[in-house]
C-alpha positions in Angstrom: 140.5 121.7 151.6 139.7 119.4 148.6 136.6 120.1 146.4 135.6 118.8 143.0 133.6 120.5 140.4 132.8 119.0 136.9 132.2 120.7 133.5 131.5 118.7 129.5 133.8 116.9 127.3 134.1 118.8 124.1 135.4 116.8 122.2 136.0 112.8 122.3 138.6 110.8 119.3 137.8 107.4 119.6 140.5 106.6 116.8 143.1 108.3 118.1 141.7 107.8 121.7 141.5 111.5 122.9 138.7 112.9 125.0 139.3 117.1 125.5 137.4 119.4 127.4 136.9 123.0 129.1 138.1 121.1 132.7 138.1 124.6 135.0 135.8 127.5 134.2 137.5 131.0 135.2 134.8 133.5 136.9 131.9 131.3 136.8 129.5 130.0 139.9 129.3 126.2 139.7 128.0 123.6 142.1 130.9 121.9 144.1 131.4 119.1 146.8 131.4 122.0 149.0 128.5 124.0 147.4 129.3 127.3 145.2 132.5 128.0 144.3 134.0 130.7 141.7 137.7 130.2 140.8 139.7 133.5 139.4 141.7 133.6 136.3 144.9 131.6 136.9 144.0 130.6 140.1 144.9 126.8 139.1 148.2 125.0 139.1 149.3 122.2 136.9 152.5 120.6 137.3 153.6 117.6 135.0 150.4 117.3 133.1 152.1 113.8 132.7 151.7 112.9 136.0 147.7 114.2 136.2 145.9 111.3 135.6 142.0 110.8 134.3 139.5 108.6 136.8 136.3 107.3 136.0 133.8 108.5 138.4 136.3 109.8 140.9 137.3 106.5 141.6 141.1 105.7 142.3 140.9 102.2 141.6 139.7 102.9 137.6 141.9 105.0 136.1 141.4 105.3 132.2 144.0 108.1 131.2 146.7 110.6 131.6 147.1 114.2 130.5 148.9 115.1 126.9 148.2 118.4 127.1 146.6 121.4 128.5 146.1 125.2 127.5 145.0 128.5 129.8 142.7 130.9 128.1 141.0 133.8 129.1 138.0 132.0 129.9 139.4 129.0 132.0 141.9 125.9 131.4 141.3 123.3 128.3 142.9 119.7 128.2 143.0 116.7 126.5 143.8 113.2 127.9 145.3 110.2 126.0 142.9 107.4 127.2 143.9 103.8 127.8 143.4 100.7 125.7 142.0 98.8 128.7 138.4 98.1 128.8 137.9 100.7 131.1 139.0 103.1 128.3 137.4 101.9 125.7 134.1 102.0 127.9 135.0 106.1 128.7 135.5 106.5 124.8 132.3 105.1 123.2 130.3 106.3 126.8 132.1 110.2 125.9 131.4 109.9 122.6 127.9 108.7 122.1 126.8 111.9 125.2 126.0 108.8 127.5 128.9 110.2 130.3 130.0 113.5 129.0 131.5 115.8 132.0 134.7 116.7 133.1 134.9 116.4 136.9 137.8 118.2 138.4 139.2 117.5 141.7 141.5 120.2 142.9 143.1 121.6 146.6 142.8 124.7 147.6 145.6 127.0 148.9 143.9 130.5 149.3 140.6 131.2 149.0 138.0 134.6 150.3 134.1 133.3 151.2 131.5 135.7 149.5 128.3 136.4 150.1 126.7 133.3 148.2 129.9 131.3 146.7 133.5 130.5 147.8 136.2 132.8 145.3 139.9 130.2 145.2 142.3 132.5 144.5 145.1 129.9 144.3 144.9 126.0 143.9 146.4 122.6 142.9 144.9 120.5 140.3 144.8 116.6 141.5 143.3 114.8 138.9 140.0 114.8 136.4 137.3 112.6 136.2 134.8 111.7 133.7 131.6 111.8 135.3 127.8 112.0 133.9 126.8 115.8 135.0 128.5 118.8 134.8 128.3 121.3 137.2 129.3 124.8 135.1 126.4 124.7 132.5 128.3 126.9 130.1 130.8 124.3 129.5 129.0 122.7 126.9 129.5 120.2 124.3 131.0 121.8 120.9 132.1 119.2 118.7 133.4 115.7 118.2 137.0 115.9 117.3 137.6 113.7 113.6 139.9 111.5 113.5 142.2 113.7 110.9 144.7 116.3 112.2 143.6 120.3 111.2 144.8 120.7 107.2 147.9 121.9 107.0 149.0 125.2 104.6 149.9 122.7 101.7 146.1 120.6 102.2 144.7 124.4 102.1 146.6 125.1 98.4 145.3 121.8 97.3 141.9 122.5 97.9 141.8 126.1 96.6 143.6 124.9 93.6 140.7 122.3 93.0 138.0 124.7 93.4 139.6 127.5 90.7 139.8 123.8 88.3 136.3 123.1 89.5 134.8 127.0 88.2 137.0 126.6 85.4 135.5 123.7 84.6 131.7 125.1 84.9 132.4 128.2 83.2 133.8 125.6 79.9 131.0 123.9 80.2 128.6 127.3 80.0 130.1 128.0 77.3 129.5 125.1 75.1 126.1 124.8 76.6 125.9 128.3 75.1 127.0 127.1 71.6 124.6 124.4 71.4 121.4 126.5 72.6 123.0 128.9 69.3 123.2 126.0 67.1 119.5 124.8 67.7 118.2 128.2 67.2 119.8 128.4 63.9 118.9 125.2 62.8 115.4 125.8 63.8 115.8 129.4 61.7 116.8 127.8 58.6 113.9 125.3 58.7 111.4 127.5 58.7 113.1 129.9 55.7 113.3 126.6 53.2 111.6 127.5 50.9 112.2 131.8 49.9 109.5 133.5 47.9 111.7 134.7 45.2 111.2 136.2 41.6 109.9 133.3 39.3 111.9 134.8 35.9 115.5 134.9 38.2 114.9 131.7 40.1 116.6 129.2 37.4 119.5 131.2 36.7 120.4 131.9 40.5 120.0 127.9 40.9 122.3 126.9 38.1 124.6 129.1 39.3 125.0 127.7 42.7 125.1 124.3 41.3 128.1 125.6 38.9 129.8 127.4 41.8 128.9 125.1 45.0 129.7 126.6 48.3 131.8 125.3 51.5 129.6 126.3 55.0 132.0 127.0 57.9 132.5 124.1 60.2 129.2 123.8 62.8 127.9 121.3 65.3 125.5 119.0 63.6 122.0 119.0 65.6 118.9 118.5 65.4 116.6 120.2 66.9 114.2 117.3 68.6 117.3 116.8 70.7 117.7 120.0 73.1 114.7 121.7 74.2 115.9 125.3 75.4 112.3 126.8 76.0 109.6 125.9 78.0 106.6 124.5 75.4 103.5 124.4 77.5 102.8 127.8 78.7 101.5 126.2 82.0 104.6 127.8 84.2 102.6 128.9 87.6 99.2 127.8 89.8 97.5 131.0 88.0 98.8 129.9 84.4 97.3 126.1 85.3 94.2 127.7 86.8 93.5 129.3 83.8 93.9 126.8 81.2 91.7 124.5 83.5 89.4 127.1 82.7 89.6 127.3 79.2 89.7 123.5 79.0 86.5 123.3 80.6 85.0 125.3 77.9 86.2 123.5 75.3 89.5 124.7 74.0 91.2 121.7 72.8 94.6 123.7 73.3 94.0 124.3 77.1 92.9 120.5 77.3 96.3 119.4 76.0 98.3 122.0 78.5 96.0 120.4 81.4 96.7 116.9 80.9 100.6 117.2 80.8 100.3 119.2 83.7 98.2 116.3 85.5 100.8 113.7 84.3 103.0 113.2 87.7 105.0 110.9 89.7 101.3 109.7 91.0 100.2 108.4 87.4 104.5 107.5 86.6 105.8 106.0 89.6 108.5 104.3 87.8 110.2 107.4 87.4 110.0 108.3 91.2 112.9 106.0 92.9 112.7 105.7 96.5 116.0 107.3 97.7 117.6 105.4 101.3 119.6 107.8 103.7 122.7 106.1 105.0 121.0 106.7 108.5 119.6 104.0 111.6 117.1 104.5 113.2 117.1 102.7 117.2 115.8 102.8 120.3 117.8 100.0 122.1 120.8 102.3 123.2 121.5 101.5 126.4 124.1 101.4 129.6 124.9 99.8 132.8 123.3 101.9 135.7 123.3 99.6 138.2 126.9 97.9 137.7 127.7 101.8 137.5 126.9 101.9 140.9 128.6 98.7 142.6 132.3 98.8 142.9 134.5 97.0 140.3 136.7 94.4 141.1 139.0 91.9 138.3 138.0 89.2 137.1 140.5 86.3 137.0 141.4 85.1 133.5 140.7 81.0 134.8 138.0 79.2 136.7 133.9 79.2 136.7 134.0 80.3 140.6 136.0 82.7 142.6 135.8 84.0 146.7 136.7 86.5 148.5 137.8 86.2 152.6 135.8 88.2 154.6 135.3 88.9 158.3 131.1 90.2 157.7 129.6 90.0 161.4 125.7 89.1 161.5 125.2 92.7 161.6 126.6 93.4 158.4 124.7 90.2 156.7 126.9 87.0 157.8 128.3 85.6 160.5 131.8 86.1 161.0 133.2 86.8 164.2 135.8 89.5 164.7 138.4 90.1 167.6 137.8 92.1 170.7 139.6 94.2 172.9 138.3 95.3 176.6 139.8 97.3 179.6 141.7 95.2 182.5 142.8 96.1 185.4 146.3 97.3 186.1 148.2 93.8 186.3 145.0 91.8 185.0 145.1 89.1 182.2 144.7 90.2 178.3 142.0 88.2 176.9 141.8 85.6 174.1 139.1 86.7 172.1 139.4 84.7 168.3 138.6 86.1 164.8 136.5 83.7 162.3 136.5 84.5 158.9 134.3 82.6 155.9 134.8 82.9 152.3 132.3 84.7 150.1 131.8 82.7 146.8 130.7 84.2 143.1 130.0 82.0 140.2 131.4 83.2 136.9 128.6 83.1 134.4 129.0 83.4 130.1 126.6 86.0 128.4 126.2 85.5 124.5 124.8 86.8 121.5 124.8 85.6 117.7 123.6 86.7 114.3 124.3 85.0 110.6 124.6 87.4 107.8 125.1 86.9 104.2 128.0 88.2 102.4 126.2 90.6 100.5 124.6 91.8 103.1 128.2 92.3 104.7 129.7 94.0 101.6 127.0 96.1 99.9 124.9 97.1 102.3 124.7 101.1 103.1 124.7 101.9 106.0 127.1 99.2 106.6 125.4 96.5 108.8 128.3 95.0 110.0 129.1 98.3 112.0 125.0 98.8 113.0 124.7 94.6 114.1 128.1 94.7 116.2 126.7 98.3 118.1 123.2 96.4 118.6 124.6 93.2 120.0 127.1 95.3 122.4 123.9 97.2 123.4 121.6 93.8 124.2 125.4 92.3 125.9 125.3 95.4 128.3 121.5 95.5 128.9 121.6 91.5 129.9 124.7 92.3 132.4 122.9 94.9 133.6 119.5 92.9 134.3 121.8 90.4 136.0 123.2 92.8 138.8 120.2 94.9 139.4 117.9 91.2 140.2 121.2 90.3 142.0 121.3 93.6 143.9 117.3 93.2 144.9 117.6 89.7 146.2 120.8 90.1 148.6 119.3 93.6 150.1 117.6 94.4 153.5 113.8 95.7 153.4 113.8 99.3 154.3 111.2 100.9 156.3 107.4 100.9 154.7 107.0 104.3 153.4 104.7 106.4 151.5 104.7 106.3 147.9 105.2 110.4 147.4 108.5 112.7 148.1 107.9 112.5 152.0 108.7 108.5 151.7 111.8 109.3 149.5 113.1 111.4 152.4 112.6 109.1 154.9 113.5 106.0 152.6 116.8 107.8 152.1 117.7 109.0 155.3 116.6 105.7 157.1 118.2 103.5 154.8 121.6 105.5 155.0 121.4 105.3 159.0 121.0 101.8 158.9 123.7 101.1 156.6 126.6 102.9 158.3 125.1 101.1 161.3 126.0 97.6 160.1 128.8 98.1 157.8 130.9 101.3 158.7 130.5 102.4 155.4 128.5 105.0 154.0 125.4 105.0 151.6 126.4 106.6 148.5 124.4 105.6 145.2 120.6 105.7 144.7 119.5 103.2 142.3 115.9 104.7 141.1 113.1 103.4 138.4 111.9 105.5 135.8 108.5 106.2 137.9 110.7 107.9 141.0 112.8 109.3 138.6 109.5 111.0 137.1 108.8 112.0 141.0 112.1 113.2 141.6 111.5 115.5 138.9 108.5 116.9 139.4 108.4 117.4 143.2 107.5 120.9 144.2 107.8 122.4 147.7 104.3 124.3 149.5 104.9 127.2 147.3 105.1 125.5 143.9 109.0 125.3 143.7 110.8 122.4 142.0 113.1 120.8 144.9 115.8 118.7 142.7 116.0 121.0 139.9 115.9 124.5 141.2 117.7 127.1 140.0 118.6 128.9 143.4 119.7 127.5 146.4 116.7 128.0 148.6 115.6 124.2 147.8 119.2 122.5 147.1 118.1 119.2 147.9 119.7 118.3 144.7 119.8 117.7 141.3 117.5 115.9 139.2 116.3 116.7 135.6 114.9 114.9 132.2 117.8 115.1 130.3 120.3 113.1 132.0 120.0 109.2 134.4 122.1 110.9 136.6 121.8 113.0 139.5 122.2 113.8 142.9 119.3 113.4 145.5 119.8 114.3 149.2 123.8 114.0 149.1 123.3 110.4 147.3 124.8 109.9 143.8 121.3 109.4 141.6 121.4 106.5 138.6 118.2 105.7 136.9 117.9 101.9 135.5 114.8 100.8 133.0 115.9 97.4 133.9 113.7 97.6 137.6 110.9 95.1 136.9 108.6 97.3 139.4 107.6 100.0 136.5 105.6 101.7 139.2 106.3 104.1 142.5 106.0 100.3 144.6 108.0 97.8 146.2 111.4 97.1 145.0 111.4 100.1 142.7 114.8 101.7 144.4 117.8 100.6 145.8 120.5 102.7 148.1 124.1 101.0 148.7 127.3 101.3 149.6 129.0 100.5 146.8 131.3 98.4 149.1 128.6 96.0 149.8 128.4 94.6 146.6 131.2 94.1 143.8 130.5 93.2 140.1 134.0 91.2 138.5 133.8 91.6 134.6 135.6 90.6 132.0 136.5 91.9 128.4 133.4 91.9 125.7 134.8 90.2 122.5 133.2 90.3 119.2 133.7 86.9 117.2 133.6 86.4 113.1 132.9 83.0 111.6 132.9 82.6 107.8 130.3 79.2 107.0 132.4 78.6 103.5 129.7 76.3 101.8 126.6 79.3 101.4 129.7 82.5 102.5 127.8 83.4 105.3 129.4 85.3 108.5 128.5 84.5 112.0 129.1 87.4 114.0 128.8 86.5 117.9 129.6 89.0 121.3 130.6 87.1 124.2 132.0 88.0 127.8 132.2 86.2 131.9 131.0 87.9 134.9 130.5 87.2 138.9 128.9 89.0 141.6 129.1 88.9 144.9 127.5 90.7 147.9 129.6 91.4 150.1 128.0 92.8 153.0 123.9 92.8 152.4 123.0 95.0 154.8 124.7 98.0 152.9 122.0 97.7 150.3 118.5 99.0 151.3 115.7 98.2 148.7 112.3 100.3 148.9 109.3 99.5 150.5 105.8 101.0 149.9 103.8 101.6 152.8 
């Protein structure tokens, strides 16, 4: 018996190209391929971590990693994966590390294993290979940090930095200290001016001058200040609300003292805004984040590196959405003749198509600007670059699929849109439905759906409704077995026509090449062109393995 279960990435180094991760949960019900499961402690096996190899999606044909390391604890098995340099990989990274696809998806056979009450209990099992998937399953397995890019600080990093600190005190207390002197100094010199002139005895005052002229005296060396320049006391007694309250009192009946407390304390940033510099946080603020939902949900095939048009052979009968004819074989009669029956084939074309963005930036704006710009223009063109690709397939994927069924525009019509359309589907392909492509308004539906007794349906916490799992804080989900993805891209923004799609993700391929991010430097005015380029085809494959909605 194979199941998969998933849990979340924990940490994801896109410098060093790392993603780690709780990947099996020890003593802890989680949601399976096969419903709930519990694995005991140890109950996993891992061989040649080496050998354990990192899919996207659970799909064999996209791997994107291997396994460096792993680690059993008490409560379950934590392991990190060296991820690939392919574009694949570097998709997995900055998808991982921006919480976009964040779960660990864990595919596993089991040996030996008792059936409880509510949940299977493995007792012994052997680990196949992880995915990286968009929900996790265990929801204690939760995101804790994103690893830096920097290896732990060693012992002699750790006696560097205490050392600085002690310097750093010593260097406070020092400067204490002479604060201390100079607060001393002022207070003196404010002392002595006010003792100038002595009252002394007028017959001994001569005699005690000329003596001190006669016999002059050296002072012991001192700082030389003034008072005007330190101020160590507050000199308006305005120091609280109650203190400003009542001096606005007293000003208003005409003490001039109060008046001149009052009008400092009115003098602010409001009447001085000069003095009140706007301070910028190295921060960005967007909305435009997004990813690719609908290619998500085709398969992937490899685009060739030459040529504006490729094709594929294919033997697609009429029933599947062309007209190729395949062979056939029938039952004869002992001795009878073996029919000729001849296959026909066709090629299915795709035209490779260029998608391109560009912005001009000064050098200034390239050098000196904080937060740097460069890094926030290249991360808004890749996010326009995937949105347009993403456009692209999901119009592509609406014009080449069937009608489905007219159906009500309320959770009864999602059942019988989803259970119709799959029907049909492995009717004329062989293949089964798999992905539901959903707007944000059945999305919304999804969410909300209760049953006769006020019970949510996709999100429910016990079994007694499991037909699924949808919820506002991730596109992704599972409704009625299919594999949910949410697009914004759906021009229908309503619950109406064309507002979902359900495929095979056979019937329809998306060939993409690597994104590349191009620098120009326009010498004359030392301005920088930064441009994002990339190719992609499509083809659909078999059309009647995609069924798009139809209100009734």
């Amino acid at each position: 018996m194979i199941l998969t279960f998933s849990s979340q990435v924990e940490a994801a180094d896109t410098e060093r190209r790392v993603i780690a991760g709780k990947i099996v949960p020890f003593e802890e019900v989680g949601n399976t391929s096969v419903g709930k499961v519990v694995f005991a402690k140890d109950s996993i096996e891992i061989g040649d971590p080496g050998k354990v190899k990192m899919l996207m999606q659970h799909k064999a044909d996209k791997p994107i990693g291997r396994m460096q390391k792993f680690n059993k604890a008490e409560d379950g098995i934590y392991a990190s994966f060296k991820i690939s340099a392919s574009m694949q990989g570097q998709d997995a990274l900055i998808l991982a590390g921006e919480q976009l696809i964040d779960g660990l998806s864990v595919g596993v056979d089991v040996n030996k294993s008792v059936q409880k009450k509510d949940y299977l209990y493995v007792t012994s099992a052997t680990l196949r290979e992880v995915s990286l998937v968009e929900t996790p399953a265990f929801s204690a397995a939760m995101v804790q940090k994103v690893a830096a890019s920097m290896d732990e600080p060693g012992d002699d990093i750790i006696e560097n930095k205490k050392n600085e600190l002690i310097n750093q005190i010593s260097n406070a207390v020092d400067q204490l200290k002479l604060l201390k002197q100079v607060e001393d100094a002022v207070e003196e010199t404010e002392n002595q001016s006010e003792s100038e002139a002595p009252v002394e005895d007028k017959a001994t005052a001569p005699q005690e001058a000329k003596a001190e002229a006669a016999t002059p005296t050296v002072e012991a060396a001192r700082p030389v200040i003034t008072a005007p320049l330190i101020q160590t006391s507050v000199r308006t007694p305005i120091t609280s609300m109650a203190a400003y309250t009542e001096h606005k009192i007293k000003a208003a009946l005409g003490n001039d003292d109060s008046k001149l407390y009052v009008a400092a304390a009115d003098d602010s940033f409001s009447t001085n805004p000069a003095f009140n510099p706007t301070q910028y946080l190295s921060e960005f603020v967007t909305n435009t984040r997004f990813g690719t939902p609908a290619i998500d949900a085709c398969s992937q095939g490899t685009l060739p590196t030459s040529g504006m048009t490729i094709s594929v052979p294919s033997l697609v009968t009429s029933a599947g959405g062309y007209n190729g004819v395949a062979p056939e074989v029938t039952v004869e009669a002992e001795g009878g003749a073996v029919q000729n029956t001849g296959m026909e084939t066709q090629y299915l074309t795709g035209t490779v198509s260029k998608y391109s963005g560009m912005n001009t930036l000064s050098v200034e704006l390239l050098e000196r600007s904080d937060p740097n710009f460069y890094a926030e223009l290249t991360k808004q063109l890749e996010y326009a670059y995937l949105k347009r690709l993403d456009q692209t397939v999901l119009a592509a994927l609406i014009q080449a699929s069937a009608n489905g069924t007219n159906t009500t525009a309320d959770l009864d019509g999602i059942v019988a849109f989803s259970t119709e359309a799959a029907r049909t589907i492995y009717t004329n392909t062989g293949y089964f439905a798999q992905n539901y492509i959903a707007n944000p308004a059945q999305w919304g539906a999804l969410i909300g759906a209760q049953d006769t007794t006020k019970r949510p349906v996709f999100n429910a916490l016990q079994p007694m409704n499991a037909a699924g799992q949808v919820n506002p804080t991730s596109i992704r989900g599972n409704v009625l077995g299919l594999d949910l993805y949410v697009d914004k891209n759906f021009t229908a923004t309503t619950f109406d026509d064309d507002s979902a799609i359900i495929l095979a993700p056979e019937a329809f391929t998306v060939y993409r090449s690597a994104q590349n991010f191009m620098s120009v430097n326009v010498v004359s005015n030392l301005q920088v062109q930064v441009a994002i380029y990339g190719y992609m085809a499509t083809i659909a494959k078999m059309p009647n393995g995609i069924v798009k909605y139809k209100k009734a």
